[in-house]
DOZA-852151 format. One line per 8 residues: their letters; for each residue x, y, z of N, C-alpha, C, O. Coordinates in steps of 0.2 Angstrom, whole numbers. Layout:
a) X Y Z X Y Z X Y Z X Y Z | ...
# end
This chain:
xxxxxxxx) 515 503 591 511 501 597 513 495 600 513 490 595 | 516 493 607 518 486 609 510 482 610 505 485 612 | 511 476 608 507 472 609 506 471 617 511 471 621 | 499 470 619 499 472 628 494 465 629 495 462 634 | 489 464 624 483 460 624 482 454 619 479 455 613 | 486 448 623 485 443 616 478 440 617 475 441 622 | 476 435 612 471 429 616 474 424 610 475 423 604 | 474 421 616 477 412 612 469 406 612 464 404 615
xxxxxxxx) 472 404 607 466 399 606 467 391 604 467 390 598 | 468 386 609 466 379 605 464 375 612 464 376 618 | 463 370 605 458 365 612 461 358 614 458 353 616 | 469 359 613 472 354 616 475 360 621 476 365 620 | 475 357 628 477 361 635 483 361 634 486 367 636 | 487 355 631 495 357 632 498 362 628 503 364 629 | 494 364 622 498 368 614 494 373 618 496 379 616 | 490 374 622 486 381 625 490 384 630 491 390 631
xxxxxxxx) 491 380 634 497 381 639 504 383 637 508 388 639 | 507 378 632 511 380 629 512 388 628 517 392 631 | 507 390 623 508 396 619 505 401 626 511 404 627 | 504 401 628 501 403 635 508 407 637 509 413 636 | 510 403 639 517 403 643 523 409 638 526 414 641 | 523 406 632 529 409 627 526 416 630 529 420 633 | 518 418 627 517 424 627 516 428 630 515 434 629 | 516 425 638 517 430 645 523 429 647 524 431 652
xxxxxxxx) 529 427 645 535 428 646 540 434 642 545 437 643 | 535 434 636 537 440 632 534 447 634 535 453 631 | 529 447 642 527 453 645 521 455 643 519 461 644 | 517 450 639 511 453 637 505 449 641 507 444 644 | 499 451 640 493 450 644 490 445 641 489 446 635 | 488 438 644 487 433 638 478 431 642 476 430 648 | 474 431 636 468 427 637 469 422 632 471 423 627 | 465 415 636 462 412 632 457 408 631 452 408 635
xxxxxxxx) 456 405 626 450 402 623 452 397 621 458 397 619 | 446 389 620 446 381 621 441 381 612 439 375 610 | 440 386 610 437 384 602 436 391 599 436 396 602 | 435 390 592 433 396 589 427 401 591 429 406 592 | 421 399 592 418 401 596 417 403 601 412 407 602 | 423 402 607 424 407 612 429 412 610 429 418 613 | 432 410 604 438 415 602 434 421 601 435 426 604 | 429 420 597 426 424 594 420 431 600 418 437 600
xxxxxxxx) 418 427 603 414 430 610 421 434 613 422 440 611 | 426 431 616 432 435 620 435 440 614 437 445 616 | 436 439 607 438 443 605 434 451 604 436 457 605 | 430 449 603 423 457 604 421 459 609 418 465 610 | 423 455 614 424 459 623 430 461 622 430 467 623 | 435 458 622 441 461 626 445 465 620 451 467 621 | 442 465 614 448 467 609 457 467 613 460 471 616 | 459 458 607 464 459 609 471 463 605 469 467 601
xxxxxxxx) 475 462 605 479 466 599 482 461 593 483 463 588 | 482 455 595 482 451 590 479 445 594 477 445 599 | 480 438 590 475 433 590 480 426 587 482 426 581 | 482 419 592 485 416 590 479 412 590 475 412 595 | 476 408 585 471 403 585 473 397 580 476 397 574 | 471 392 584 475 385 580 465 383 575 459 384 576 | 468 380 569 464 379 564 458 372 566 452 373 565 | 461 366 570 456 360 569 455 360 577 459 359 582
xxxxxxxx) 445 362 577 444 363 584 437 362 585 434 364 579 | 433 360 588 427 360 591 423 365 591 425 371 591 | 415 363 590 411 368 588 412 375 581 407 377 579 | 417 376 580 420 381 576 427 380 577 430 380 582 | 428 379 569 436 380 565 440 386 567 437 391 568 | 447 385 565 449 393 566 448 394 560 449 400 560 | 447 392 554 443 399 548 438 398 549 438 404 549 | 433 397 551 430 399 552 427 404 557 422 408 556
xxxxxxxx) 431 405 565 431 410 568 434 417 566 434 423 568 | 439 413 561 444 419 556 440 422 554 440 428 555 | 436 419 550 428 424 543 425 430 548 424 436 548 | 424 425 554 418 430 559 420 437 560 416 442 559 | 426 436 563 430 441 564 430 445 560 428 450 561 | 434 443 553 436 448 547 432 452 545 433 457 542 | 423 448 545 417 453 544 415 458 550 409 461 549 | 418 459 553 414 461 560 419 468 561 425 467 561
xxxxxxxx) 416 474 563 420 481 561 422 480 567 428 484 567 | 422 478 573 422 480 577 432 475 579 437 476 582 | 431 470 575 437 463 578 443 463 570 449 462 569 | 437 466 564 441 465 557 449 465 558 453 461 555 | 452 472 561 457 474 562 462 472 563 468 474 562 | 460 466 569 463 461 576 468 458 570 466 458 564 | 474 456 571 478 453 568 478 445 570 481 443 575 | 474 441 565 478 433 567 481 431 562 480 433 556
xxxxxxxx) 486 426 566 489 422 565 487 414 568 485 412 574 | 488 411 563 483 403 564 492 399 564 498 400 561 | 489 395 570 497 391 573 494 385 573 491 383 578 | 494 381 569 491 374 567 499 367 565 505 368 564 | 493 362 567 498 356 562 498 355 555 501 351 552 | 493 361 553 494 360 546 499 365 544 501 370 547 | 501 360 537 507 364 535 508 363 530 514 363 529 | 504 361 525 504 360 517 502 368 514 498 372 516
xxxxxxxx) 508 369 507 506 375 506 500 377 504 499 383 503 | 495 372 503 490 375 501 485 376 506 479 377 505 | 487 375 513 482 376 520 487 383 521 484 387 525 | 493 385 519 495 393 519 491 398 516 488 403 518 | 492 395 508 488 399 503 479 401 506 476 406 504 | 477 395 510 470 395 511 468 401 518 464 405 519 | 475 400 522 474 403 525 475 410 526 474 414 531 | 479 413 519 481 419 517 475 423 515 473 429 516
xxxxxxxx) 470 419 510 465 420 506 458 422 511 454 427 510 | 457 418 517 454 419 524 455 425 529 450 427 533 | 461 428 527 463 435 528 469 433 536 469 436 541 | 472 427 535 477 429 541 481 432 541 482 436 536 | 485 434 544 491 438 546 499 436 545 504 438 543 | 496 430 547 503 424 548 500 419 549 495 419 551 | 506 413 548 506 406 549 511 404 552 516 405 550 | 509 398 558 514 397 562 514 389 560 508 388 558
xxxxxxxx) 518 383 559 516 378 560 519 373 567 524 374 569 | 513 369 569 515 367 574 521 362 573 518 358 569 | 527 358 574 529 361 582 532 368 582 538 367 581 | 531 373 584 535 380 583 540 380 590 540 376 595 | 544 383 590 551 387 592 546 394 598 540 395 596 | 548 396 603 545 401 607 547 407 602 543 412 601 | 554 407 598 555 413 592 548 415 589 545 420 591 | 546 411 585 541 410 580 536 414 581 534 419 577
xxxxxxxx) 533 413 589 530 417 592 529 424 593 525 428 592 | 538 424 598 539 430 599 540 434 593 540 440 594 | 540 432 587 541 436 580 535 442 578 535 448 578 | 530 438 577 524 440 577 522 445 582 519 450 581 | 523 443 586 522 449 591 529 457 591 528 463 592 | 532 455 590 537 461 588 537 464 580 542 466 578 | 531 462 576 531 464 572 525 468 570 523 470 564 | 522 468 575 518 474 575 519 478 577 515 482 576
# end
């Protein structure tokens, strides 16, 4: 199945436009969300087909909008991938264990991006 419906997530406007940008030029349907929190509201509305969410954010962390999701029958399935400035192997490890899908670290390449999405 092509990916048709992403939802991007951070609360810096330029890494959200950024990612924004990569991922409607790859032809895909991009919502987004400024914290975990709304990640989490727009994901159970709009079930997207995967979920780029950046980890240090306001109101809610991306693990912790990750947890919410992964418990909820309805989003479990959603594919994220966390695109953070972390990048120490043990914030990989952490967030393998969290149940991510993949790990991008910031600064990423438009590839990086597009990988992820042609990988499901």
């Amino acid at each position: 199945m092509a990916v048709q419906k992403v939802l991007c997530v951070d609360d810096v406007n330029a890494d959200l436009i950024n990612i924004e940008k990569i991922v409607a030029a790859g032809g895909h349907f991009v919502s987004t969300a400024e914290n975990g929190k709304q990640a989490v509201i727009k994901a159970k509305s709009e079930k997207p087909n995967i979920i780029f969410l950046d980890i240090n954010m306001p109101e809610m962390d991306g693990f912790a909008a990750m947890r919410e999701l992964k418990k909820d029958p309805d989003t479990k399935l959603i594919p994220v991938v966390l695109v953070t400035s972390k990048n120490q192997k043990a914030d990989k490890l952490w967030a393998q264990m969290q149940g991510a899908n993949g790990f991008v670290s910031k600064p990423y390449t438009p590839e990086q991006i597009l990988e992820h999405l042609r990988s499901l």
